[in-house]
BALUMMI-512460 format. One record per residue (C-alpha): residue in three letters; x, y, z. Coordinates in pm, whole numbers, padded with zeros to 5 digits, always signed. Layout:
! residues N
ALAXYZ/...
This chain:
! residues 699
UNK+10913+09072+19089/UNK+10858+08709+19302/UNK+10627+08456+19284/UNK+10454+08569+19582/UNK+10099+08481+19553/UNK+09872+08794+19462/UNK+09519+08855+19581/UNK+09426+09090+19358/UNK+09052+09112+19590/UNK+09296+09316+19848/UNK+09534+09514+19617/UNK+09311+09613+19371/UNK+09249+10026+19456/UNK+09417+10001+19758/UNK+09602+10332+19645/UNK+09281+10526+19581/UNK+09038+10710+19790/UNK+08736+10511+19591/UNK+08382+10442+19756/UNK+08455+10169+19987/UNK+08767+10409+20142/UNK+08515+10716+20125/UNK+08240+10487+20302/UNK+08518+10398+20546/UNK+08651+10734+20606/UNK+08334+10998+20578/UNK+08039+11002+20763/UNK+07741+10880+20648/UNK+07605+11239+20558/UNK+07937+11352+20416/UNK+07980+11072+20217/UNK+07605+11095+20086/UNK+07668+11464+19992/UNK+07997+11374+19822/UNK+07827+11124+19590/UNK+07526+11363+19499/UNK+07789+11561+19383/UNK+07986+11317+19195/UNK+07703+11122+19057/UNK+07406+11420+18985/UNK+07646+11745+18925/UNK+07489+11887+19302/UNK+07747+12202+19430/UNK+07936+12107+19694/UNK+07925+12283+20005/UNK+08248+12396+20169/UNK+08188+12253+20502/UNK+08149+11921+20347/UNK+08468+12002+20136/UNK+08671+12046+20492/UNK+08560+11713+20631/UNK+08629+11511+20337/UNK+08996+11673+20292/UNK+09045+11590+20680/UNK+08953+11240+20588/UNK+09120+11253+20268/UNK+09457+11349+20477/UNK+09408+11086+20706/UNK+09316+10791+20436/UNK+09662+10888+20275/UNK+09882+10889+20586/UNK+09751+10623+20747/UNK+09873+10469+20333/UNK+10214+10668+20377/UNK+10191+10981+20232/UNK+10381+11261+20376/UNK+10266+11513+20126/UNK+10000+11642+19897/UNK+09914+11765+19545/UNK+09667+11930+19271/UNK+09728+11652+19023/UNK+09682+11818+18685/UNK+09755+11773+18281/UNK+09886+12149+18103/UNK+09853+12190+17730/UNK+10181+12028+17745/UNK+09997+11690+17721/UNK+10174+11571+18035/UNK+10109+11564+18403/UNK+10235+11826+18671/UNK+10235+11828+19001/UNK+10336+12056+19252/UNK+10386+11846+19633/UNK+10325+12054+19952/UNK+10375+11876+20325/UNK+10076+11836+20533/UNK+10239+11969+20817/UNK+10169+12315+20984/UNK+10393+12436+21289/UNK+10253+12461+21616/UNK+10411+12674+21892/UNK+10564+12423+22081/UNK+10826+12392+21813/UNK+10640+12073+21659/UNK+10430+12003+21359/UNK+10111+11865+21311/UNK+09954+11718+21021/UNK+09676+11955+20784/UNK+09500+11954+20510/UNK+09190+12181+20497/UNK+08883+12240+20294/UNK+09035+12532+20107/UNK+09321+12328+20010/UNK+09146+12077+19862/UNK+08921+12241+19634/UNK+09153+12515+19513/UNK+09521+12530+19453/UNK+09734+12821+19300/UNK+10052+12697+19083/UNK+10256+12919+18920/UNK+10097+12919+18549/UNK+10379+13112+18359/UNK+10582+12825+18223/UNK+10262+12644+18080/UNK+10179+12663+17727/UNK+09939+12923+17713/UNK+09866+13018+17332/UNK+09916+13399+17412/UNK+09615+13366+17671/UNK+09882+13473+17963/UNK+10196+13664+17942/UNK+10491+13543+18061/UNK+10495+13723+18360/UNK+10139+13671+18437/UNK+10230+13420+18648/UNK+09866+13361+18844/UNK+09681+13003+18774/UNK+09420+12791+18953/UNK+09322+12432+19032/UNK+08993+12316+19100/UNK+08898+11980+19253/UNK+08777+11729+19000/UNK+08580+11503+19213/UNK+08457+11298+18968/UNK+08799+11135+18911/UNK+08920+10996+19263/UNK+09198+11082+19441/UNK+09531+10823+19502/UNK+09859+10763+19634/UNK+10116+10753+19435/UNK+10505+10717+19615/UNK+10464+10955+19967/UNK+10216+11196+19766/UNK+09864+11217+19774/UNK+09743+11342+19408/UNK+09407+11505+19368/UNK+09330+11526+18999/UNK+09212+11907+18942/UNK+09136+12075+18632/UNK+09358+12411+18559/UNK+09246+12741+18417/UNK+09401+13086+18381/UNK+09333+13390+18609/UNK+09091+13519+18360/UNK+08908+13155+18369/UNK+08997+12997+18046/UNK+09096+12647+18049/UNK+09475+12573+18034/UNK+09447+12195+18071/UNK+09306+11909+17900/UNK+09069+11816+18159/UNK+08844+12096+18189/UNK+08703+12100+17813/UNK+08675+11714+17844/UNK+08424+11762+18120/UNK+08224+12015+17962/UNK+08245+11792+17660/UNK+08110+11493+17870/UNK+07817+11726+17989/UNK+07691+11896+17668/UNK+07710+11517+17528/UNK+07488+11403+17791/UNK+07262+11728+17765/UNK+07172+11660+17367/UNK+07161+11231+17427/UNK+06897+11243+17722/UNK+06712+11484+17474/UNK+06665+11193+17190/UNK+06648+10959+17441/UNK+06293+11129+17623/UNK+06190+11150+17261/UNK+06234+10799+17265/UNK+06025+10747+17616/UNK+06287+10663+17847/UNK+06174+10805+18132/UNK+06442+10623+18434/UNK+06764+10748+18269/UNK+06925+11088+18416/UNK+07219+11149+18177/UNK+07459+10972+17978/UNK+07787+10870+18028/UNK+08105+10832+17741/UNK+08326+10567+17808/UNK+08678+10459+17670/UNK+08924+10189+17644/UNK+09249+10312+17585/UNK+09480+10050+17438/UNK+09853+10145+17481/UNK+10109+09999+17219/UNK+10484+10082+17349/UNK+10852+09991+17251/UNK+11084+09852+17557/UNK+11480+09841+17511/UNK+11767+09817+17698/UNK+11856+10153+17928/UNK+12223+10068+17803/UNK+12171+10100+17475/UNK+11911+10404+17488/UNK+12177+10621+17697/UNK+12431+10605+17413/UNK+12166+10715+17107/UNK+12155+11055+17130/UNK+11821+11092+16922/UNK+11608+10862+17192/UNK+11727+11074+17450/UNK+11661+11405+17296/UNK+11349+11341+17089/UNK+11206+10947+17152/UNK+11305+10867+16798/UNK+11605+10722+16598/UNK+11676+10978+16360/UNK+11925+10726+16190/UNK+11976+10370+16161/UNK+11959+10106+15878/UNK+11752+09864+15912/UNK+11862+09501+16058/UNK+11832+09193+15832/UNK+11537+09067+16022/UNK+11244+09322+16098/UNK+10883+09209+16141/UNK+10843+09013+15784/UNK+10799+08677+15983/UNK+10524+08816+16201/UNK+10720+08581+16486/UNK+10678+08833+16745/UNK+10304+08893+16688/UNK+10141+08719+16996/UNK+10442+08571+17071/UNK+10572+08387+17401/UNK+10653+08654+17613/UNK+11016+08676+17695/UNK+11076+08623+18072/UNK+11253+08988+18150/UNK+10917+09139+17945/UNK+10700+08923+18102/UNK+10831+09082+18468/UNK+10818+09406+18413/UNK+10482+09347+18243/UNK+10390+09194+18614/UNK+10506+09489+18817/UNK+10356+09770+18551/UNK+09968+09536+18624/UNK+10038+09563+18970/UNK+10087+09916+19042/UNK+09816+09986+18807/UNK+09602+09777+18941/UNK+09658+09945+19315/UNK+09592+10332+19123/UNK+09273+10123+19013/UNK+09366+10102+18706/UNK+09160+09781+18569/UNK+09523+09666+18315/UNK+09335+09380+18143/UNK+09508+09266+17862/UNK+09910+09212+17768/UNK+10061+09084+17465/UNK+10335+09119+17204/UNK+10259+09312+16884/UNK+10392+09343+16531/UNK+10701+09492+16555/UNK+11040+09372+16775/UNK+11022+09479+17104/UNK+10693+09583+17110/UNK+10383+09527+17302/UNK+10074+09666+17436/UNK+09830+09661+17693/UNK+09463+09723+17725/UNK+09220+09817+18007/UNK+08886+09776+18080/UNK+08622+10041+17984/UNK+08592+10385+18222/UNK+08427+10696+18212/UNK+08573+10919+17983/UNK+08728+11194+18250/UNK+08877+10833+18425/UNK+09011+10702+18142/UNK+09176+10998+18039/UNK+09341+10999+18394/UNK+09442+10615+18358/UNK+09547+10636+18074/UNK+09846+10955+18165/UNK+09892+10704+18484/UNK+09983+10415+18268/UNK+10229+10586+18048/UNK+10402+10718+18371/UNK+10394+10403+18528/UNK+10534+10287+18209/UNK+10877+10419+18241/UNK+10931+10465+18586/UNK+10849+10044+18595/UNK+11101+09989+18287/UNK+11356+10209+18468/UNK+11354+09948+18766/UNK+11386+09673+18497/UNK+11668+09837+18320/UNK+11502+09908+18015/UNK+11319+10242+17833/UNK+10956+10262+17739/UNK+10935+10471+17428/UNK+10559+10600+17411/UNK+10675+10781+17070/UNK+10482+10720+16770/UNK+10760+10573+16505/UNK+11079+10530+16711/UNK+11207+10315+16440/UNK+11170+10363+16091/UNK+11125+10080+15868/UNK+10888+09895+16152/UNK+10538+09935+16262/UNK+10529+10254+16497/UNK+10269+10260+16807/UNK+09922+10397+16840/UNK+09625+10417+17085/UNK+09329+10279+17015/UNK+09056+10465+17167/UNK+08763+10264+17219/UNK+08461+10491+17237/UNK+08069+10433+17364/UNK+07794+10598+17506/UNK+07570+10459+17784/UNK+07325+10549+18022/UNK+07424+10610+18426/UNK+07145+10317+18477/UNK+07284+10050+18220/UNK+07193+10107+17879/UNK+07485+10086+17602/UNK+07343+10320+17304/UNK+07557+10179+17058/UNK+07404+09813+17111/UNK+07278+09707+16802/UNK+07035+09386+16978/UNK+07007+09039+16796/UNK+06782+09287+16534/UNK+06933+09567+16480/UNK+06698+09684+16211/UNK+06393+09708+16454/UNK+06612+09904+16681/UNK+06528+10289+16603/UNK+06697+10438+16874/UNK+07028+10231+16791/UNK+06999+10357+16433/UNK+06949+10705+16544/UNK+07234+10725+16749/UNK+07428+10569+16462/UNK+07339+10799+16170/UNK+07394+11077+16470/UNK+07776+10963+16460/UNK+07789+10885+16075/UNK+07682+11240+16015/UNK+07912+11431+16303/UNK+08206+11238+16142/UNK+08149+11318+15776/UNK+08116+11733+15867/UNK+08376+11695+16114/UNK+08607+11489+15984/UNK+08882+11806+15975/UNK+08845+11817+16304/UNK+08902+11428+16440/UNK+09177+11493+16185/UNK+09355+11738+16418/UNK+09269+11560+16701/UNK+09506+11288+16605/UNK+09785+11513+16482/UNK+10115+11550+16609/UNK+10500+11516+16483/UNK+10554+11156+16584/UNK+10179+11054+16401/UNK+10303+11192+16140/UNK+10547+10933+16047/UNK+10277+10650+16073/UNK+09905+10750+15930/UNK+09893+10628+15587/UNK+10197+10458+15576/UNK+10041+10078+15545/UNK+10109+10024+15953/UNK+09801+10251+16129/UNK+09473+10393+15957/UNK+09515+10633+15626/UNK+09501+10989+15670/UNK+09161+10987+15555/UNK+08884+10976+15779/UNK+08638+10710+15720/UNK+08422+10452+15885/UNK+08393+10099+15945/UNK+08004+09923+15957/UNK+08078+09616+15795/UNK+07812+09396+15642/UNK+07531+09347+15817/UNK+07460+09766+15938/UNK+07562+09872+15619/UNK+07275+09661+15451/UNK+07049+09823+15740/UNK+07173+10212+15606/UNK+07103+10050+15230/UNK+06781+09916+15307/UNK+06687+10258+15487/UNK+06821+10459+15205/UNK+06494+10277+14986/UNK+06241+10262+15280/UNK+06193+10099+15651/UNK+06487+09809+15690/UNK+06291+09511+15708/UNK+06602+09261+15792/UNK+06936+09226+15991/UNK+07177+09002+15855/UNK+07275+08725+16099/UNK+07588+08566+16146/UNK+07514+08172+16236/UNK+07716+07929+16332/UNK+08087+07850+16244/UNK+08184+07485+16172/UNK+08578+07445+16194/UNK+08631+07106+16063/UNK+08726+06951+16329/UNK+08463+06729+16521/UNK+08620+06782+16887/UNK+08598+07139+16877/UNK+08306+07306+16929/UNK+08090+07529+16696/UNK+08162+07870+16751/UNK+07895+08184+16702/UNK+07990+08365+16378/UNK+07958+08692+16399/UNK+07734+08931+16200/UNK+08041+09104+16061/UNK+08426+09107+15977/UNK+08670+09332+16192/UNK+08864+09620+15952/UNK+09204+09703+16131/UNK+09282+09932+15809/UNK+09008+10153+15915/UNK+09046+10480+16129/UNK+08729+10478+16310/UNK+08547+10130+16281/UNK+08238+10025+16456/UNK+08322+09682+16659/UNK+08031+09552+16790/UNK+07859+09797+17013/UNK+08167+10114+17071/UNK+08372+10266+16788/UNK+08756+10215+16775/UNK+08920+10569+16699/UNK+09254+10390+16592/UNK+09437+10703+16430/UNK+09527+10836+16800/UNK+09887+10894+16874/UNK+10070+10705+17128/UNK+10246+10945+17332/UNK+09934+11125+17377/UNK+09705+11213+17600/UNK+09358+11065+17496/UNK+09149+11379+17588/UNK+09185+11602+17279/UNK+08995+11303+17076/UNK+08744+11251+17320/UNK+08678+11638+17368/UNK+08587+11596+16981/UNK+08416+11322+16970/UNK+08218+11426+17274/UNK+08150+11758+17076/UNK+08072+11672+16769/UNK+07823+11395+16845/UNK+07676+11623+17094/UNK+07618+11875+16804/UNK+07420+11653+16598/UNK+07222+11474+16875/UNK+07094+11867+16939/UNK+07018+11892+16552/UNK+06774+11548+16578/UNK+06655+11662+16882/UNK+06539+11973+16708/UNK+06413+11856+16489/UNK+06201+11538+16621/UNK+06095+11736+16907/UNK+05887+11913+16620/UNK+05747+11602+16464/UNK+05354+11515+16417/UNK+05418+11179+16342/UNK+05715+11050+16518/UNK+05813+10747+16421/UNK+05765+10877+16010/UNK+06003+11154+16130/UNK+06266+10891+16219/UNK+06274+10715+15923/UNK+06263+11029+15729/UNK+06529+11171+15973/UNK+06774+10828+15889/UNK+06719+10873+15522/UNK+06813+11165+15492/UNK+07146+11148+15683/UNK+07235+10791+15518/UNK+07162+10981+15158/UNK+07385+11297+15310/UNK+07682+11121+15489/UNK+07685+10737+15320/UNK+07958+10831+15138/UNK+08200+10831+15484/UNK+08120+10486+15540/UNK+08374+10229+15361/UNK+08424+09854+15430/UNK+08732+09805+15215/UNK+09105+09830+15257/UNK+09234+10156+15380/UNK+09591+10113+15292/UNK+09514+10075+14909/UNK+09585+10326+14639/UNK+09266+10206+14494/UNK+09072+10375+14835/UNK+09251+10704+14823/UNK+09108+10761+14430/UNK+08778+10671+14564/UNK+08792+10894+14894/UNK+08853+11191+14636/UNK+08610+11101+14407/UNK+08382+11107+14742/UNK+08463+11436+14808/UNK+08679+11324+15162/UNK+08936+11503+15251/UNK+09294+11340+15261/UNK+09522+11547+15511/UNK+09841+11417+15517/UNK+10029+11632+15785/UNK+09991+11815+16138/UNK+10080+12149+15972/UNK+09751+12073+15711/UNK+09496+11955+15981/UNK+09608+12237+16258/UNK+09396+12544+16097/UNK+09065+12278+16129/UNK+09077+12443+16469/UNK+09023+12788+16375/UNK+08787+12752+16114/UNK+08418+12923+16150/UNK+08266+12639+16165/UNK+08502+12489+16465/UNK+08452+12782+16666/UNK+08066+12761+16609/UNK+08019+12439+16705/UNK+08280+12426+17025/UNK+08076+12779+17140/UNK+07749+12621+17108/UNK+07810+12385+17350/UNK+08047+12588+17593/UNK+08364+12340+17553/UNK+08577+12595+17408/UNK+08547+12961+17368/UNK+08733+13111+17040/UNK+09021+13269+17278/UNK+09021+12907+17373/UNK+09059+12760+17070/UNK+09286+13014+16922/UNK+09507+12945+17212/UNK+09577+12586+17152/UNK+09645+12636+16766/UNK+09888+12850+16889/UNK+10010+12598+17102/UNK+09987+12303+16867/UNK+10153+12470+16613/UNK+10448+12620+16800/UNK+10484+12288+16971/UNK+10520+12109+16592/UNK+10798+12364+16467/UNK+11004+12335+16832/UNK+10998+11958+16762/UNK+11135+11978+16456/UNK+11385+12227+16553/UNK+11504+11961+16815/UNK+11520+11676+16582/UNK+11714+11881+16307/UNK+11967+12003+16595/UNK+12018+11687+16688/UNK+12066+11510+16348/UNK+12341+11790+16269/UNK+12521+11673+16650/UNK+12504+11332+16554/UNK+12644+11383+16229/UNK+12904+11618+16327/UNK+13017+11461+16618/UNK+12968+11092+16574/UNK+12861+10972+16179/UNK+13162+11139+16029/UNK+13435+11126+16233/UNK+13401+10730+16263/UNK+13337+10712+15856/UNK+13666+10932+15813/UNK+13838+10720+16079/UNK+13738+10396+15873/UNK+13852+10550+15591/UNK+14141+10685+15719/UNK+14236+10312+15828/UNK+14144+10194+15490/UNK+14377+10424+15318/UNK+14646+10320+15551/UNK+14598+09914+15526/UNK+14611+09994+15094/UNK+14981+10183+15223/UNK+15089+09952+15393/UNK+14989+09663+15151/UNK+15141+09809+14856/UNK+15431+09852+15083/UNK+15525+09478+15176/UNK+15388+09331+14842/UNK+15297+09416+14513/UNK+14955+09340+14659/UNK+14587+09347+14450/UNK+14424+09652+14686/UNK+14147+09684+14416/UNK+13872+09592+14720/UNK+14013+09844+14992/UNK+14014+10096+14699/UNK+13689+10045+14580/UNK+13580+10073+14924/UNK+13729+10389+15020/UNK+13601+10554+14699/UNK+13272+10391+14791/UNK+13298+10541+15140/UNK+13469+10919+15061/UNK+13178+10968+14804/UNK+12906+10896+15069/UNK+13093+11085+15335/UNK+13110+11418+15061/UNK+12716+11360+14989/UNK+12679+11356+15362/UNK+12865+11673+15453/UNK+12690+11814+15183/UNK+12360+11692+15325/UNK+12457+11792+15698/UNK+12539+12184+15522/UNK+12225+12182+15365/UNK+12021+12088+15679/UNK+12187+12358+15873/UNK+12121+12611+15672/UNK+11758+12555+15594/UNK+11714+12516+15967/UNK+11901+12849+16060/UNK+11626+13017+15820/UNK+11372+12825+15987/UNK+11394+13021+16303/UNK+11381+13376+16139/UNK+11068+13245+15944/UNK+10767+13518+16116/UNK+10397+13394+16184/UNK+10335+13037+16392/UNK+10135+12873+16079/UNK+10380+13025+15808/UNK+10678+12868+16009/UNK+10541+12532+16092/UNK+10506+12457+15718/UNK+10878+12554+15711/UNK+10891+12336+15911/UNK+10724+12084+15728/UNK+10809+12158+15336/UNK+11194+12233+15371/UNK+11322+12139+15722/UNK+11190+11794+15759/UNK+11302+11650+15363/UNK+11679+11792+15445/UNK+11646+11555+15743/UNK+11495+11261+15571/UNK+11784+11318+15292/UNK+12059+11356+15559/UNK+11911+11019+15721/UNK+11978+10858+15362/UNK+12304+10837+15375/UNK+12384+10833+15705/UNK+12226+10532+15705/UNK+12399+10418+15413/UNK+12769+10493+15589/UNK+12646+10313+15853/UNK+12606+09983+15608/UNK+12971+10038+15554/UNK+13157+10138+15799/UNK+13354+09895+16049/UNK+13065+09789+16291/UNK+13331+09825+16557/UNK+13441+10187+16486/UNK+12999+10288+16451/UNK+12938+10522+16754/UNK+12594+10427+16880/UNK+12410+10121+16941/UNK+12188+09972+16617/UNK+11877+09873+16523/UNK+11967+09505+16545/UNK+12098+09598+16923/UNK+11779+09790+17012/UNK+11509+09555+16889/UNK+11640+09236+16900/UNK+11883+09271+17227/UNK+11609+09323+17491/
């Protein structure tokens, strides 16, 4: 990138067909019967549908495009996209440039190759996308993309942006319930919104094409660790390094043209890491940005010549990478419902929103579980780097002495945070606030949102958000039901916030997550401590999933039977990739450069004890040191093979995955052992791949 002077007034969205290009473009009574649709839910008439494609089409030439497509994320937890021309022959032997109504709302990709839980055959090939537009359209390279959700020919959702939606709505349909109860009278529905924060690894493209693992599965599957790691916290916050600091530049900049509002950049804890956070969006938009980013991501690091790995531990022995989803609710005229005010304790509606999300993540917890589950999160939740496996939440000081006070009677105080004097006379007093932050916790309440912090990196943010969405949604309908009842309202509220604190206190904890001392209490509490994907994948299934997910139409049980399915076949082929290619790596690179060292050991004690009656204790040692390692290894490598060959006979998706899990996965981690350890040994010359000091510190 240059120093050419950005105004970030002009580039800002210039890649998306937002309000001021639909103003531009649309008529006036187009445009006002797009944004009834967008804004109150109204069905959209098709002959309004074929004059905003037309204008649509010509907004995205007139930017470059040459081509179109249904922009849409599969249960594969990317994006796919499938680009059709917007030209149409005419008889003259020319071409002119189309885009109709029809093909805007509605597009037909072949659906067979999608993860599909057993909802489709295989050679049911028929799907559908619809027009989601809610979430605007942009230009990306020549392409215009029109984000679409995707369903099956028998209408059940094969995407992650359908159930989000109805999420969002049956949300909104239980909050503007409490919040009538509650007199507001101007409101018309509320509105989700998330901050995604993205933590990623950059290296050199050199180095990543000659590690077999990053290429195959994201991770290092071995490599010893450096003598530096992140023990001097140097690269916390650090000065950004000049080649980081352009590609960070160029990744803001094409974000910032898909309107992606990229706010904040820094370094984080580990070596060659870093993350970067964006301003709050609507749910649905978020979840869009957010798959944007991560594709920008690497396509911007390939110009650069380095990788983006989005995987959650590419390096053991450092701090892997999460997402921090940063969750609220608000009203479509203003209102934040998770403000607390300057008195929080006078603020009944705040509280009942609050105990509303206490309660749905004590009797859900299971299920937030799962939404945070995959291979790569594995390696990090609990492990003293992210949030424990346990679900708990954060209040801190002054709310919780709100939920104690309540427990007893009507809160009478707030505790206040004051003033902070430094020390120093020239620097100014600073506002203290009422409470501490707790990065140990998984989902911790931060002022007026909630930080889910457990969510994996690589993926996408909607599965979280569909459950959060849901299961807040399910208890708002409970309060509703029950205040809609009451005589005496406001004794009904306090009642009602009793007897949730008295029910679901025991979820809230202010302490240290990583400690030993936390995961005796959270049993004693009765909170479950799932420590693995294969564990927390049948929370999907359960009676009580499917009950709640029905009630509020954002899954049906074929639904949700479809993506545990999916979730769990996707664990086991993961697995089966990263044990295939630990046994190439070993086979083909690990041993034959620790035989060739110690073939060239036992020649240089040869050919010592040939020209001198030399000491050749060290060489000896060494070798002995080496050929035990190398036996232990092959032994290892056997092992691995053969538990993984029995893998893949194992019958039953759930019965496999904890194969998987209980006997597939330790032969790896024992393999890694001493593969690791050869590689502490061997010549660093004769080692076949790039390591760990190259990729973190060589950037």
């Amino acid at each position: 990138m240059n120093n050419t002077k950005l105004d970030l007034s002009e580039i800002f969205g210039c890649n998306v067909f937002n309000d001021a290009a639909m103003r531009e473009y649309l008529p006036k009574d187009t445009y006002k019967a797009l944004k009834r649709t967008i804004d109150k839910g109204a069905e959209l008439d098709p002959a309004v549908a074929e004059v905003v494609a037309n204008a649509m089409k010509n907004w995205a030439i007139n930017k470059g495009a040459t081509h179109f497509t249904h922009w849409f994320q599969p249960m594969t937890g990317f994006t796919a996209e499938k680009h059709d021309a917007f030209i149409s022959p005419t008889e003259d032997g020319k071409v002119i440039m189309e885009f109709s109504g029809k093909e805007l709302i509605k597009g037909e990709p072949d659906a067979s190759s999608f993860p599909s839980g057993g909802i489709r055959a295989t050679f049911e090939a028929r799907g559908y996308t619809a027009w989601d537009c809610t979430s605007p359209a942009f230009v990306k390279e020549d392409t215009l993309c029109i984000p679409t959700a995707f369903c099956s020919y028998t209408g059940e959702a094969l995407d992650k942006k359908t159930p989000l939606l109805r999420s969002m709505e049956a949300l909104s349909k239980q909050a503007m319930r409490v919040l009538k109860l509650f007199g507001n009278s101007t409101s018309e529905k509320v509105i989700t919104t998330v901050g995604a924060e993205q933590e990623y690894f950059l290296i050199d493209k050199e180095f990543f094409k000659k590690r077999k693992d990053l290429v195959y599965t994201g991770r290092t599957l071995f490599g010893a660790l450096p003598p530096k790691g992140q023990e001097l916290e140097d690269h916390y916050f650090g000065s950004i390094k000049e080649r980081i600091a352009a590609y960070m530049k160029e990744v803001e900049v094409e974000l910032w043209k898909l309107g992606v509002t990229a706010k904040t950049r820094h370094n984080e804890v580990a070596p060659a890491q870093h993350e970067m956070a964006p301003i709050f969006a609507s749910t649905n938009i978020a979840t869009d940005h957010n798959q944007l980013v991560m594709d920008t991501m690497k396509k911007v690091a390939n110009r650069h010549g380095l990788v983006c790995l989005l995987h959650e531990k590419p390096f053991a022995g450092v701090n892997g990478s999460g997402k921090h989803n940063n969750w609220s609710m608000g009203t479509d005229d203003g209102m934040n419902l998770l403000e607390p005010g300057t008195t929080p304790h006078e603020n009944a509606q705040f509280l009942v929103f609050l105990a509303a999300i206490i309660k749905a993540v004590d009797v859900h917890a299971d299920l937030l579980r799962v939404s945070a589950a995959n291979t790569g999160n594995d390696h990090r939740l609990g492990a003293n780097e992210a949030p424990p496996a346990i679900i708990s939440v954060f209040l801190g000081d002054q709310l919780t002495d709100i939920l104690e006070q309540i427990v007893k009677g009507p809160a009478t105080n707030s505790k206040q945070g004051g003033m902070m004097k430094i020390g120093v006379t020239t620097l100014p007093a600073l506002p203290k606030d009422a409470t501490d932050r707790n990065r140990t916790s998984p989902f911790a309440f931060t002022g007026n949102k909630f930080e889910f912090r457990m969510v994996p990196s690589s993926a996408s943010i909607s599965g979280p958000n569909i459950v959060l969405n849901s299961i807040v949604a399910d208890v708002l309908s409970e309060i509703a039901d029950s205040l809609e009842k009451a005589e005496d309202f406001n004794a009904s509220v306090q009642l009602l916030l009793q007897d949730i604190v008295k029910a679901h206190g025991r979820i809230v904890f202010n302490g240290n997550g990583y400690s030993q001392e936390w995961v005796e209490e959270a049993t004693k509490r009765g909170l479950p401590n799932i420590s693995s994907t294969v564990e927390a994948i049948p929370a999907l299934v359960t009676e009580k999933a499917v009950a709640l997910f029905s009630k509020h139409g954002v899954f049906n049980e074929i639904e949700l039977h479809s993506r545990y399915e999916i979730v769990l076949e996707e664990y086991s082929k993961q697995i089966n990739i990263e044990a295939k290619t630990m046994i190439e790596m070993a086979k083909r690179q690990i041993l034959p450069s620790g035989i060739k060292y110690a073939t060239e050991l036992a020649a240089s004690i040869n050919t010592i004890k040939a020209a001198a009656d030399a000491d050749t204790s060290v060489q000896a040692e060494l070798l002995t040191e080496l050929s035990t390692a190398l036996t232990s290894f092959k032994a290892k490598l056997a092992a691995l093979e053969t538990v993984n060959n029995e893998a893949a006979e194992v019958e039953g998706a759930l019965t496999q995955a904890r194969f998987y899990r209980e006997s597939v996965f330790p032969a790896m981690g024992e393999l890694r052992e001493v593969g690791d350890y050869i590689e502490t040994i061997v010549d660093e010359a004769l080692w076949p791949m790039p390591t760990y000091g190259d990729l973190l510190f060589q950037v």
